[in-house]
Chimera marker file (.cmm) of the C-alpha trace (Angstrom):
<marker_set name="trace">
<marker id="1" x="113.403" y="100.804" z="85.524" r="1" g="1" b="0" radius="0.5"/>
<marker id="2" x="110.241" y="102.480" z="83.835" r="1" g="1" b="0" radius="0.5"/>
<marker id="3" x="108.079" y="104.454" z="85.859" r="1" g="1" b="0" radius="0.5"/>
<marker id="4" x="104.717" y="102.583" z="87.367" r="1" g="1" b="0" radius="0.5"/>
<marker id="5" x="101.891" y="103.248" z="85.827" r="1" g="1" b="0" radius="0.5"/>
<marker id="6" x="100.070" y="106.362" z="88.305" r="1" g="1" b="0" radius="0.5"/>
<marker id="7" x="96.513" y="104.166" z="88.886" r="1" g="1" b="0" radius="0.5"/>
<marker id="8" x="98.813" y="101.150" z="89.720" r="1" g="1" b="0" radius="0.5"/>
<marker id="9" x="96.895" y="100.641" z="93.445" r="1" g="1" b="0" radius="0.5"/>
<marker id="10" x="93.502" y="100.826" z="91.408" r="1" g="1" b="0" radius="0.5"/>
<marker id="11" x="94.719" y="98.395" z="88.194" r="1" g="1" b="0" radius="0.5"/>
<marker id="12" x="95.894" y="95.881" z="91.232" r="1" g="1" b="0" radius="0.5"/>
<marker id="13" x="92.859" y="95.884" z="93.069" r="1" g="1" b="0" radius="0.5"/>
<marker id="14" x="90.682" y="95.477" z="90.396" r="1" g="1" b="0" radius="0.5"/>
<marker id="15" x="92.406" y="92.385" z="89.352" r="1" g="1" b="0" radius="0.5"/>
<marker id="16" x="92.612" y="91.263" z="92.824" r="1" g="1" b="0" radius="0.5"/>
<marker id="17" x="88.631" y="91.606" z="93.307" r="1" g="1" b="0" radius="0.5"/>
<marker id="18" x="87.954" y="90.133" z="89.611" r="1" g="1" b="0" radius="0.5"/>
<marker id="19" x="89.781" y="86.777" z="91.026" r="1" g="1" b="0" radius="0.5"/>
<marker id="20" x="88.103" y="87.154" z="93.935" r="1" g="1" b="0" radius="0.5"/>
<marker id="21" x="84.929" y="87.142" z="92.395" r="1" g="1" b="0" radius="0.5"/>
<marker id="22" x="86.303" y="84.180" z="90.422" r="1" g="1" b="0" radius="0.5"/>
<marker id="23" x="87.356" y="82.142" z="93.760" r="1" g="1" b="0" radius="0.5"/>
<marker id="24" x="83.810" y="82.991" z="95.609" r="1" g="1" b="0" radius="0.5"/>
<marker id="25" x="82.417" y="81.559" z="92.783" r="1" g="1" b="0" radius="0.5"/>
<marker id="26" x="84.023" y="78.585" z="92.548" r="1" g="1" b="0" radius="0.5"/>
<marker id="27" x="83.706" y="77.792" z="96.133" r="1" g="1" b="0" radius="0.5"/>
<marker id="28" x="79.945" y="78.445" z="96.043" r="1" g="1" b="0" radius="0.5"/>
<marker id="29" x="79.214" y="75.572" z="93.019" r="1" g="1" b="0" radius="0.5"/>
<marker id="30" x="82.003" y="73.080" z="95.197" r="1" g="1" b="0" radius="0.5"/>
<marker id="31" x="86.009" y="72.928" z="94.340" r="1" g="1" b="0" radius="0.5"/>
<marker id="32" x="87.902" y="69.482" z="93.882" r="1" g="1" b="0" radius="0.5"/>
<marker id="33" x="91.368" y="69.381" z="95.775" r="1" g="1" b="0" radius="0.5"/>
<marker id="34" x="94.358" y="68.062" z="94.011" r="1" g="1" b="0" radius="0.5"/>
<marker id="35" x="97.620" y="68.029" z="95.563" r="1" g="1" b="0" radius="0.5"/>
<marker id="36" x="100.715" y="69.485" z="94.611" r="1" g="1" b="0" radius="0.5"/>
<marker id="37" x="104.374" y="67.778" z="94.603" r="1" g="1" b="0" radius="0.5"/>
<marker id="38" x="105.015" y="69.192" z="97.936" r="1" g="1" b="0" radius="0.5"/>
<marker id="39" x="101.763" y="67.830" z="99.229" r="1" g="1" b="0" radius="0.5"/>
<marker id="40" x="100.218" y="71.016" z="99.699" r="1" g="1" b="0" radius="0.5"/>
<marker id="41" x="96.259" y="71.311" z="98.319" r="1" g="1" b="0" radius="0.5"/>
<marker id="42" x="95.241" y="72.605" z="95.010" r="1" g="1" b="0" radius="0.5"/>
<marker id="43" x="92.043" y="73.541" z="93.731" r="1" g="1" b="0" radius="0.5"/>
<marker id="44" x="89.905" y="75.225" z="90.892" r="1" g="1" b="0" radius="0.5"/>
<marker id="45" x="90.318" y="78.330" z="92.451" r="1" g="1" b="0" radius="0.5"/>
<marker id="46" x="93.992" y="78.921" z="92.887" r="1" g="1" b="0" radius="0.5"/>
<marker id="47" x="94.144" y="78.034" z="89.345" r="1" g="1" b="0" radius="0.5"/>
<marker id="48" x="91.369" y="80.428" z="87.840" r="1" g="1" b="0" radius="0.5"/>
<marker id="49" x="92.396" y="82.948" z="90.088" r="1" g="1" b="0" radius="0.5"/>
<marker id="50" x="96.158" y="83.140" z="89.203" r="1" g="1" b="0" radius="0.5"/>
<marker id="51" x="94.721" y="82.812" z="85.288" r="1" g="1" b="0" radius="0.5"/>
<marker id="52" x="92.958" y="86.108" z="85.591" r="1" g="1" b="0" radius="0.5"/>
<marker id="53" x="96.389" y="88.137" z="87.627" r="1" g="1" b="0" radius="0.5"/>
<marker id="54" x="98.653" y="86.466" z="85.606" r="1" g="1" b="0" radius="0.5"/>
<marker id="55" x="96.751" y="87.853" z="82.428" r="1" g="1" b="0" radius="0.5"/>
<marker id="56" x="96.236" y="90.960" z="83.994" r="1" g="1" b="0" radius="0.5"/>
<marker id="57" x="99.657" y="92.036" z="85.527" r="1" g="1" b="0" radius="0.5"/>
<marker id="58" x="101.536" y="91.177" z="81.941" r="1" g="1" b="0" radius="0.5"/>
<marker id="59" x="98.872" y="93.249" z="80.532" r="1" g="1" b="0" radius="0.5"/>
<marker id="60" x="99.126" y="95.896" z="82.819" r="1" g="1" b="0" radius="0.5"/>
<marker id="61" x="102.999" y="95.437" z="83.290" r="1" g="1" b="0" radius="0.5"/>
<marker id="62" x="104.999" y="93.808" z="80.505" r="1" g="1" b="0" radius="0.5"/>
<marker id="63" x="107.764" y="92.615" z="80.470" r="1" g="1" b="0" radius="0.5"/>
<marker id="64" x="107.654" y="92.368" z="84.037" r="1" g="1" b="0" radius="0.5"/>
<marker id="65" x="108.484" y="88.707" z="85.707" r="1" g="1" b="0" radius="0.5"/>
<marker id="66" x="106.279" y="86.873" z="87.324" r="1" g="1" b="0" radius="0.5"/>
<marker id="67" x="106.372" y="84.523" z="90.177" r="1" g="1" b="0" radius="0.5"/>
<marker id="68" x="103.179" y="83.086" z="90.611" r="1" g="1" b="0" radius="0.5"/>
<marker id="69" x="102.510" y="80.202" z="93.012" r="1" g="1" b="0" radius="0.5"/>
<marker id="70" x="101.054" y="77.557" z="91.190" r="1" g="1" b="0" radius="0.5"/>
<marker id="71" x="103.394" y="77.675" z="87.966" r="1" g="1" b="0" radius="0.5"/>
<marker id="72" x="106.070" y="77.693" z="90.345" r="1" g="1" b="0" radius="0.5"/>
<marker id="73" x="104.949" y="74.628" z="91.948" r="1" g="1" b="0" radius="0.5"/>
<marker id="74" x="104.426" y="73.236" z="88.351" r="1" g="1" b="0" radius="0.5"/>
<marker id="75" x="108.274" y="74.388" z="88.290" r="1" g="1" b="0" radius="0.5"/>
<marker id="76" x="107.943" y="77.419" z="86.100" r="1" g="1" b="0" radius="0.5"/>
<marker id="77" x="109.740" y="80.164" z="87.561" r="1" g="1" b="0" radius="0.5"/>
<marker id="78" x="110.545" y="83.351" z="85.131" r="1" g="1" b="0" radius="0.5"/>
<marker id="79" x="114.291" y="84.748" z="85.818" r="1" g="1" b="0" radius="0.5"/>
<marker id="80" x="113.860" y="87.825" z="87.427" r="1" g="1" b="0" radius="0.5"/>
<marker id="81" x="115.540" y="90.880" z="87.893" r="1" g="1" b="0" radius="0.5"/>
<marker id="82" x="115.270" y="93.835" z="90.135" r="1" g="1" b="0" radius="0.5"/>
<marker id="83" x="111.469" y="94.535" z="89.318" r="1" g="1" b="0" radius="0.5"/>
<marker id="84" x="109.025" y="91.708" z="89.805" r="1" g="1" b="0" radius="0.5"/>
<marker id="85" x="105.894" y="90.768" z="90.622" r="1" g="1" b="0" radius="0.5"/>
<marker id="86" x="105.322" y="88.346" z="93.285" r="1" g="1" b="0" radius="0.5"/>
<marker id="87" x="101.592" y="86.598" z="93.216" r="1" g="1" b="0" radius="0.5"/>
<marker id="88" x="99.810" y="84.121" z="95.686" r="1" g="1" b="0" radius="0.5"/>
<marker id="89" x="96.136" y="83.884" z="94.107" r="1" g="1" b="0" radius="0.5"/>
<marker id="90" x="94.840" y="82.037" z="97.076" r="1" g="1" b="0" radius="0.5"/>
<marker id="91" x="96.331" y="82.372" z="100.161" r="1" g="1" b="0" radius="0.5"/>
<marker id="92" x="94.975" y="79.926" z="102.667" r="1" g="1" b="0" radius="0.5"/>
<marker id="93" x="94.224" y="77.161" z="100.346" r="1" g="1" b="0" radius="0.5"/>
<marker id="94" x="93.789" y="74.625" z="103.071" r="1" g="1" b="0" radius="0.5"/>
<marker id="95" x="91.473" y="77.205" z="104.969" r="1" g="1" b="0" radius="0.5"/>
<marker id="96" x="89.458" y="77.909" z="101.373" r="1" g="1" b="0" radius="0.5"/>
<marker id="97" x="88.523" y="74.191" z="101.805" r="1" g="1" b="0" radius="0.5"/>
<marker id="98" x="88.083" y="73.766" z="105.027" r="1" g="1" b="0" radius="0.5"/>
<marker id="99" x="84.979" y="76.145" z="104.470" r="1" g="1" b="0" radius="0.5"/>
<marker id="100" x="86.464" y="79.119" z="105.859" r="1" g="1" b="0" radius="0.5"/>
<marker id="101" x="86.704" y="82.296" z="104.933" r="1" g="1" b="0" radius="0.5"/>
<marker id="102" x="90.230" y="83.363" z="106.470" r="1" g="1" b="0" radius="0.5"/>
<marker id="103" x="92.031" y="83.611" z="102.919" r="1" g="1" b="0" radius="0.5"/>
<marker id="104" x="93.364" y="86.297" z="100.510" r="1" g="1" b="0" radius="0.5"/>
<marker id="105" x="94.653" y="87.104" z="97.352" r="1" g="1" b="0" radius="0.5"/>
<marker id="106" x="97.913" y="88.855" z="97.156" r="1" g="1" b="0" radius="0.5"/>
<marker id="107" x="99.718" y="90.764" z="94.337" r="1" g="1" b="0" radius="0.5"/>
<marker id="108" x="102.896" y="92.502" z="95.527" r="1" g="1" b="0" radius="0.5"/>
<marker id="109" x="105.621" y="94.596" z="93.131" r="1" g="1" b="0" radius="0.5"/>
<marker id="110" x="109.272" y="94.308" z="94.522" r="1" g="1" b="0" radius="0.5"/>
<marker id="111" x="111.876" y="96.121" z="93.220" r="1" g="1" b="0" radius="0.5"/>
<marker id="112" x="115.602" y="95.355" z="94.373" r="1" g="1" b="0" radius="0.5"/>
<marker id="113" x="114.520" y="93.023" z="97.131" r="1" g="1" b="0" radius="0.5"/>
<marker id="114" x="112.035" y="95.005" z="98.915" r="1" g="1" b="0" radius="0.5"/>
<marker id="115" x="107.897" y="95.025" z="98.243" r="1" g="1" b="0" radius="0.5"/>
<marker id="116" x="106.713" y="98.790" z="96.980" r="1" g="1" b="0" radius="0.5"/>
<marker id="117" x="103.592" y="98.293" z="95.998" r="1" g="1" b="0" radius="0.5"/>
<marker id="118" x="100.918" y="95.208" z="96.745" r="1" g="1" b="0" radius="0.5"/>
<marker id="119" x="97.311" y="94.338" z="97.866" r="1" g="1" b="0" radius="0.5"/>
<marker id="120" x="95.813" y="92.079" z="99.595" r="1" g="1" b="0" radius="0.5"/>
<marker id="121" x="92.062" y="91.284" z="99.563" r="1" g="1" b="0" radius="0.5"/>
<marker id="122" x="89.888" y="88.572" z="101.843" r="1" g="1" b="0" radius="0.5"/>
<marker id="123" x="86.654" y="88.277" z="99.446" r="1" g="1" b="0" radius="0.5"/>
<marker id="124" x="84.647" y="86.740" z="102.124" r="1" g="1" b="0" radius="0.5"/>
<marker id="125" x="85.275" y="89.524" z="104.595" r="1" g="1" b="0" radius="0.5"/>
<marker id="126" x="84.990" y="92.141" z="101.449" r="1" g="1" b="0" radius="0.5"/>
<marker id="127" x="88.061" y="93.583" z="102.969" r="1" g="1" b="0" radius="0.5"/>
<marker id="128" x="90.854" y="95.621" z="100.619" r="1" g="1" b="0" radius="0.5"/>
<marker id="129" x="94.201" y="96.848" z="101.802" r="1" g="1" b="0" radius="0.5"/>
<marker id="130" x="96.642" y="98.790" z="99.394" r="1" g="1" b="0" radius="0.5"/>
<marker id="131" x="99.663" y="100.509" z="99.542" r="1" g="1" b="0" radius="0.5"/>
<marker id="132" x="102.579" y="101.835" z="97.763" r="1" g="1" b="0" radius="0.5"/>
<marker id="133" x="105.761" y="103.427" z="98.980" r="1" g="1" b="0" radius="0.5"/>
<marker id="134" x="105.551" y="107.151" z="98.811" r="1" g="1" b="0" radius="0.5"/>
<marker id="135" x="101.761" y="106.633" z="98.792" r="1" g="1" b="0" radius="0.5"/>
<marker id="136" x="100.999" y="105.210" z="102.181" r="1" g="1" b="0" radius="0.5"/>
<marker id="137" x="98.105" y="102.764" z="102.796" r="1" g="1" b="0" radius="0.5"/>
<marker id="138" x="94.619" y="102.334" z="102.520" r="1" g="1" b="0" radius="0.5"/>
<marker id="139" x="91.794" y="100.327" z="102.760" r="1" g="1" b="0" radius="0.5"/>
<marker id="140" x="88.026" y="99.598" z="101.475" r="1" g="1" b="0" radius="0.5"/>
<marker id="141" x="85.160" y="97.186" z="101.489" r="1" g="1" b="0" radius="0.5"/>
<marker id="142" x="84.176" y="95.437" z="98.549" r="1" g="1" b="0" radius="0.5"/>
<marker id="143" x="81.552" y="93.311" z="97.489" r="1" g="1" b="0" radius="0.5"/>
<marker id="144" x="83.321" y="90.461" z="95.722" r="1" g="1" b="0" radius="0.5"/>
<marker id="145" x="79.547" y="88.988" z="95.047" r="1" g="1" b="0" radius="0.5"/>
<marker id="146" x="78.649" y="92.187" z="93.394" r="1" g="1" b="0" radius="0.5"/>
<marker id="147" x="78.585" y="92.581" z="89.752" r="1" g="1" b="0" radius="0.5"/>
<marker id="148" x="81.811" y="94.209" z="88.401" r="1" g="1" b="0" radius="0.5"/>
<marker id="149" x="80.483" y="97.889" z="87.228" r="1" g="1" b="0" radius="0.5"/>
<marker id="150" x="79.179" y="97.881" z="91.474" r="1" g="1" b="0" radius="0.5"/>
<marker id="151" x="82.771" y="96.935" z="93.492" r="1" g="1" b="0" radius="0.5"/>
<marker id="152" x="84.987" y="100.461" z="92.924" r="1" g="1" b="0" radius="0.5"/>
<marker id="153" x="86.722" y="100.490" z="96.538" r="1" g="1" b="0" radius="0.5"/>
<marker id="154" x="85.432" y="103.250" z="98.490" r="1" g="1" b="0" radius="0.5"/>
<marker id="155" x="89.065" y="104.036" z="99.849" r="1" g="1" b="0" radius="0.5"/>
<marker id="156" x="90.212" y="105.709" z="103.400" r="1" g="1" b="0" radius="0.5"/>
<marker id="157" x="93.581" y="105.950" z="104.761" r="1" g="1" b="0" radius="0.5"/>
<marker id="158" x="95.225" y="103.663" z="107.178" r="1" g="1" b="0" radius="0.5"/>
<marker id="159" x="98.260" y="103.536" z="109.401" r="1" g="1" b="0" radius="0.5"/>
<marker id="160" x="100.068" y="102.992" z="112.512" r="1" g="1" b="0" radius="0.5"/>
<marker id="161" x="100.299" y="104.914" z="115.590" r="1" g="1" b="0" radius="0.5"/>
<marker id="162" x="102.933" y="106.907" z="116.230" r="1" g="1" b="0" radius="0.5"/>
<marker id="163" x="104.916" y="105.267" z="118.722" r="1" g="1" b="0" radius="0.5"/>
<marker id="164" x="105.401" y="106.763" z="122.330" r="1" g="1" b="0" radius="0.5"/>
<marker id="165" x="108.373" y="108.992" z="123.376" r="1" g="1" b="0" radius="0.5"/>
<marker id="166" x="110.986" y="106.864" z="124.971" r="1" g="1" b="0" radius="0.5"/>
<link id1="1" id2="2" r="1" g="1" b="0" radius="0.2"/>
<link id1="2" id2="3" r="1" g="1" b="0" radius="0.2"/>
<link id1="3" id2="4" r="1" g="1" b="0" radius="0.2"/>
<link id1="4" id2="5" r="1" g="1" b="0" radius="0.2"/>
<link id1="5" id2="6" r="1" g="1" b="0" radius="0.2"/>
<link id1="6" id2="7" r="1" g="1" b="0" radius="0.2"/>
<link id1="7" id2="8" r="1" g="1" b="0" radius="0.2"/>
<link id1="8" id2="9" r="1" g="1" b="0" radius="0.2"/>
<link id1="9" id2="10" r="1" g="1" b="0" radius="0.2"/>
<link id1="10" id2="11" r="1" g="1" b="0" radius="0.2"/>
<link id1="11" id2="12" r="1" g="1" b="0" radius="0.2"/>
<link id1="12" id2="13" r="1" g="1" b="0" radius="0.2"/>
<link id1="13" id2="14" r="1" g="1" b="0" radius="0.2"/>
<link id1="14" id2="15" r="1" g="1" b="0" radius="0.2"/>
<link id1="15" id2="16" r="1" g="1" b="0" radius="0.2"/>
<link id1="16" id2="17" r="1" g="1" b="0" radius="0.2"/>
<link id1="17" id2="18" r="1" g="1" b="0" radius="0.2"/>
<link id1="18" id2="19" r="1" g="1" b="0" radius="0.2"/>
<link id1="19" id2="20" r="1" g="1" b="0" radius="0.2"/>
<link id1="20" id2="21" r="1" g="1" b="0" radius="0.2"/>
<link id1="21" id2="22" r="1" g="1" b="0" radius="0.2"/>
<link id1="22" id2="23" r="1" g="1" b="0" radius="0.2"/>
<link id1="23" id2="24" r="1" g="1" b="0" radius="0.2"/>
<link id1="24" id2="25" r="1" g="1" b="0" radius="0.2"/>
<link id1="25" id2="26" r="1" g="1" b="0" radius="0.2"/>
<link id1="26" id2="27" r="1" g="1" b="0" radius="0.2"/>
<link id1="27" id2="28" r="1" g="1" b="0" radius="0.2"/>
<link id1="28" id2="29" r="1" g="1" b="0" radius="0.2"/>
<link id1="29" id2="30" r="1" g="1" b="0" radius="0.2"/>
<link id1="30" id2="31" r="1" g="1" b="0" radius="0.2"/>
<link id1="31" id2="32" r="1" g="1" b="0" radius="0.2"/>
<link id1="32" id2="33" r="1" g="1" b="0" radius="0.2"/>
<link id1="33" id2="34" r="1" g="1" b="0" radius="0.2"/>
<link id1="34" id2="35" r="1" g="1" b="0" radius="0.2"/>
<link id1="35" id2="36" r="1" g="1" b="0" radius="0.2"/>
<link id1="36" id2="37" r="1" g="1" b="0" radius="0.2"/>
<link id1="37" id2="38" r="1" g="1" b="0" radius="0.2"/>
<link id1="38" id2="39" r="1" g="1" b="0" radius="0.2"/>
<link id1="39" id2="40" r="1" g="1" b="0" radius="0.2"/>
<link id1="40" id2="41" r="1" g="1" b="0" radius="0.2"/>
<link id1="41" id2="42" r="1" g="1" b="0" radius="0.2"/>
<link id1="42" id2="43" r="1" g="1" b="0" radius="0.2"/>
<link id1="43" id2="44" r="1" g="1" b="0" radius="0.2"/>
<link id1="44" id2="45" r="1" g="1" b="0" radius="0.2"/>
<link id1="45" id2="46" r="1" g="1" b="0" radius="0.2"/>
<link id1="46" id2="47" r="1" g="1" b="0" radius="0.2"/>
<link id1="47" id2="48" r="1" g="1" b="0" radius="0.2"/>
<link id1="48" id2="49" r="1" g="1" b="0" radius="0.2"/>
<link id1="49" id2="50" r="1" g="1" b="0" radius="0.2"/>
<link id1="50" id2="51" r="1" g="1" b="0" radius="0.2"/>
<link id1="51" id2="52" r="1" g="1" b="0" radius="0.2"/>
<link id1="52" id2="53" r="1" g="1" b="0" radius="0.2"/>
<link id1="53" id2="54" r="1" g="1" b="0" radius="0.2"/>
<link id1="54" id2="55" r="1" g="1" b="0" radius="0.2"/>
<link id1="55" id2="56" r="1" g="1" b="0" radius="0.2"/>
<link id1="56" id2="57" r="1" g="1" b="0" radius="0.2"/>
<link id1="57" id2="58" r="1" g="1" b="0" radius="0.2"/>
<link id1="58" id2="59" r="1" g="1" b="0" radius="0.2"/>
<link id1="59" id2="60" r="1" g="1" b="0" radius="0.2"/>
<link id1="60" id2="61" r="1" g="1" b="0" radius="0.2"/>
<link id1="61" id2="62" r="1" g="1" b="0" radius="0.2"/>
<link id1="62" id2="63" r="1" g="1" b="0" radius="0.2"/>
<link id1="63" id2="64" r="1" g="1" b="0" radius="0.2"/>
<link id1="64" id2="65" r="1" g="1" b="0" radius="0.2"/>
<link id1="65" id2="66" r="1" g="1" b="0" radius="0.2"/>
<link id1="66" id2="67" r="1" g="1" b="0" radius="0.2"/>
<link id1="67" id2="68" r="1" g="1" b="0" radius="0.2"/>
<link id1="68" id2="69" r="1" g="1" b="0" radius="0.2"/>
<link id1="69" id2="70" r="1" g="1" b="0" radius="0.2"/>
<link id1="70" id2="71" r="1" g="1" b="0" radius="0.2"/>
<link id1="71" id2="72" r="1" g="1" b="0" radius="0.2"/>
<link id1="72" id2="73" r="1" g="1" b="0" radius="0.2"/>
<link id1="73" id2="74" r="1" g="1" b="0" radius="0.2"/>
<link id1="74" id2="75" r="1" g="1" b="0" radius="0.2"/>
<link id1="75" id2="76" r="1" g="1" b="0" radius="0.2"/>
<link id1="76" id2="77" r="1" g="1" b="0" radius="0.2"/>
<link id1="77" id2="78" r="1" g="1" b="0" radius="0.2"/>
<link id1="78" id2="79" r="1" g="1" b="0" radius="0.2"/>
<link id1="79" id2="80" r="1" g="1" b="0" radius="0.2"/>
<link id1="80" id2="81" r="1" g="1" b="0" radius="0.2"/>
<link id1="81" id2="82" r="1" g="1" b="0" radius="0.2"/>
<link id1="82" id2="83" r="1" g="1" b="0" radius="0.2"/>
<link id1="83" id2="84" r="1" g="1" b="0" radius="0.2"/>
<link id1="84" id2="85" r="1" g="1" b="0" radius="0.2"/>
<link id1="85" id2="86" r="1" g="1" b="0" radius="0.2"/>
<link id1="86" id2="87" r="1" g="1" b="0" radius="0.2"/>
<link id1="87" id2="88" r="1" g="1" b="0" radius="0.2"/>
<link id1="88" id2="89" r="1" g="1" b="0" radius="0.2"/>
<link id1="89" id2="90" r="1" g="1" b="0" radius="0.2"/>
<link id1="90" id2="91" r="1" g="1" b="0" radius="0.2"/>
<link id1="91" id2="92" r="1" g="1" b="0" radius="0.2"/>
<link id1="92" id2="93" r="1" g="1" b="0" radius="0.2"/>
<link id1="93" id2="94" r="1" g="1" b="0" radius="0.2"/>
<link id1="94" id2="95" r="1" g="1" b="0" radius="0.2"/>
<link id1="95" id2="96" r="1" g="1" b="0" radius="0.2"/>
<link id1="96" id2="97" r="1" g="1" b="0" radius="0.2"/>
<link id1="97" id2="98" r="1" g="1" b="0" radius="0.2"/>
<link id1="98" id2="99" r="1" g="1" b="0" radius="0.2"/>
<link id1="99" id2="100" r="1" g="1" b="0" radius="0.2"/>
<link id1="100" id2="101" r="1" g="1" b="0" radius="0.2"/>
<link id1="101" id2="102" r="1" g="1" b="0" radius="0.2"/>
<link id1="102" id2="103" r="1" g="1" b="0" radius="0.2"/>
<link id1="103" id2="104" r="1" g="1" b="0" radius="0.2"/>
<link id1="104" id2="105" r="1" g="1" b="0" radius="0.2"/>
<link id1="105" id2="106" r="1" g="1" b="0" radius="0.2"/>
<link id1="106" id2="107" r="1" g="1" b="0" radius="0.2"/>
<link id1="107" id2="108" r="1" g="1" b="0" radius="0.2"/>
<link id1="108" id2="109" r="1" g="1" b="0" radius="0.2"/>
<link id1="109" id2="110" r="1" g="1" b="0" radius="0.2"/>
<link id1="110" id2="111" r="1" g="1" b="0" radius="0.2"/>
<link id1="111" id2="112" r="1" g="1" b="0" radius="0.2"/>
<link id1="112" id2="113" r="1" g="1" b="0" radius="0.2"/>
<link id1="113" id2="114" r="1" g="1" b="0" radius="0.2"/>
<link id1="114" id2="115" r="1" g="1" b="0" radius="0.2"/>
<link id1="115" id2="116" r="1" g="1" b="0" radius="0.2"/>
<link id1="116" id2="117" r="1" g="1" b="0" radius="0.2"/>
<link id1="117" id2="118" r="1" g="1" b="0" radius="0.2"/>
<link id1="118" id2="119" r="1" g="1" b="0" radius="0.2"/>
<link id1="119" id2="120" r="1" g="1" b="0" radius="0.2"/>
<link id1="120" id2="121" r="1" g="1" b="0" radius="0.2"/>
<link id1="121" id2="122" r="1" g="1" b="0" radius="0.2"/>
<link id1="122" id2="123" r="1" g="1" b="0" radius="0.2"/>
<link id1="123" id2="124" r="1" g="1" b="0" radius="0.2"/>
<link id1="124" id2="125" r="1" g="1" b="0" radius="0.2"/>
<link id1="125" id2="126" r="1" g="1" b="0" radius="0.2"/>
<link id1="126" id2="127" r="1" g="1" b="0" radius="0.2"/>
<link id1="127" id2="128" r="1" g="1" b="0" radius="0.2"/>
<link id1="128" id2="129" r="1" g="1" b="0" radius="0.2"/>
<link id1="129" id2="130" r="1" g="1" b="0" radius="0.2"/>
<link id1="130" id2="131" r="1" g="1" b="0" radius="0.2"/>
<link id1="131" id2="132" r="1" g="1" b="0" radius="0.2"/>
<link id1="132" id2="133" r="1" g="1" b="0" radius="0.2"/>
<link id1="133" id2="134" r="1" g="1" b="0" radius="0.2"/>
<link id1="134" id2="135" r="1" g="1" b="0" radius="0.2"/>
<link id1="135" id2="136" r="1" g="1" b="0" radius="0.2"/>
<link id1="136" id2="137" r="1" g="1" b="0" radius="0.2"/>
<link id1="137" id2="138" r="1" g="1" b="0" radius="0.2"/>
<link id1="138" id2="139" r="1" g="1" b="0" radius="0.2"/>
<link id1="139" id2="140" r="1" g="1" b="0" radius="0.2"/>
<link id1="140" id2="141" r="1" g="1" b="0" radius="0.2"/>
<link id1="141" id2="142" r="1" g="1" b="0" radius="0.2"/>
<link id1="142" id2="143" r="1" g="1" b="0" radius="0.2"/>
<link id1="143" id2="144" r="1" g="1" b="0" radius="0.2"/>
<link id1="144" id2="145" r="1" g="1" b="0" radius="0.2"/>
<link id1="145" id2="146" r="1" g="1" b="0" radius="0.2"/>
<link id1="146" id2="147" r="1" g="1" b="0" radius="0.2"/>
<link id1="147" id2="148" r="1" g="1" b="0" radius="0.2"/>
<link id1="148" id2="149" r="1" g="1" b="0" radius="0.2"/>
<link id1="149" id2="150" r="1" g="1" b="0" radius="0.2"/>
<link id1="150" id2="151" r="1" g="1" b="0" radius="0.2"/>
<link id1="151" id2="152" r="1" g="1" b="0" radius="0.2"/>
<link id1="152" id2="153" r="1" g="1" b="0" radius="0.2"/>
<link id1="153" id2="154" r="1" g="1" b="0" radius="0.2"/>
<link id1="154" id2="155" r="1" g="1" b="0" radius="0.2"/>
<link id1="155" id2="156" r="1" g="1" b="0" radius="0.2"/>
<link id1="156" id2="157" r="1" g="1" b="0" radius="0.2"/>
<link id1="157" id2="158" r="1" g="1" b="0" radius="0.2"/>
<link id1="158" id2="159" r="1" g="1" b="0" radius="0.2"/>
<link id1="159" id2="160" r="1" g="1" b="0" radius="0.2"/>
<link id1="160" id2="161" r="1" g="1" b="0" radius="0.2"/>
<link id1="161" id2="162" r="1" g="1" b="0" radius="0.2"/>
<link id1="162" id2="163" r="1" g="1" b="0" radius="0.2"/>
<link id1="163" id2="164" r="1" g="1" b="0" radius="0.2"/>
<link id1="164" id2="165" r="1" g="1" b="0" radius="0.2"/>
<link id1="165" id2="166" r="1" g="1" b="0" radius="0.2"/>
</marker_set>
């Protein structure tokens, strides 16, 4: 596999704050819900949102499969191999309409089954979380309203606690 680009956690969240910028605008001016084959809801948003990852991660990654929820629903699904990247623009669809704002968008790199790199990012909270293996975690607030040049992440380290002897 080629090596990851070294900014990969920055090039991610950017993305993942330019569609949410996208989604908080669409659900601002009013989203129609269609529903998919399974019956789940689809709107404006999910679309628009996995438009701008899915032109950013082949940009930023080519070559690289992509599983994307709503072309998979539409029943395209890339072959993929050990390196992939696995993308649910808008997580919490059904929450997105209810008016809520308990939803995400998620971008995740797996290699050989197992995630290794990913963000997630709830634009109504403002709330960024990255990580990486071999990088650890972090996390920011972000103005998803703001205009682009003003949301860089602020970033500080996260992590567990270290669990108790015994």
């Amino acid at each position: 596999m080629s090596p990851l680009p070294p900014d990969l956690l920055d090039q991610f969240s950017a993305l993942a704050i330019e569609a949410g910028r996208a989604i908080l605008a669409i659900r601002n001016r009013g989203a129609a819900c269609t529903f998919k084959g399974d019956g789940s809801p689809v709107t404006e948003a999910d679309e628009a949102a996995e438009a701008i990852l899915t032109a950013g991660l082949a940009a930023l990654l080519p070559g690289v499969p992509l599983v994307a929820e709503e072309a998979a629903a539409a029943g395209r699904v890339p072959e993929i191999g050990a390196r992939f990247l696995l993308v649910d623009p808008l997580d919490g669809t059904r929450e997105f309409i209810a008016g809520s704002g308990e939803f995400t968008v998620n971008i995740a790199l797996i290699e050989d089954g197992a995630p290794v790199a990913g963000v997630v990012l709830a634009p109504v909270l403002g709330l960024l979380s990255a990580g990486a293996r071999g990088l650890g975690a972090r996390e920011a607030t972000v103005d998803c309203l703001a205009a682009a040049s003003d949301t860089a992440p602020d970033w500080h380290p996260i992590a567990v606690r270290q669990p108790p002897e015994g």
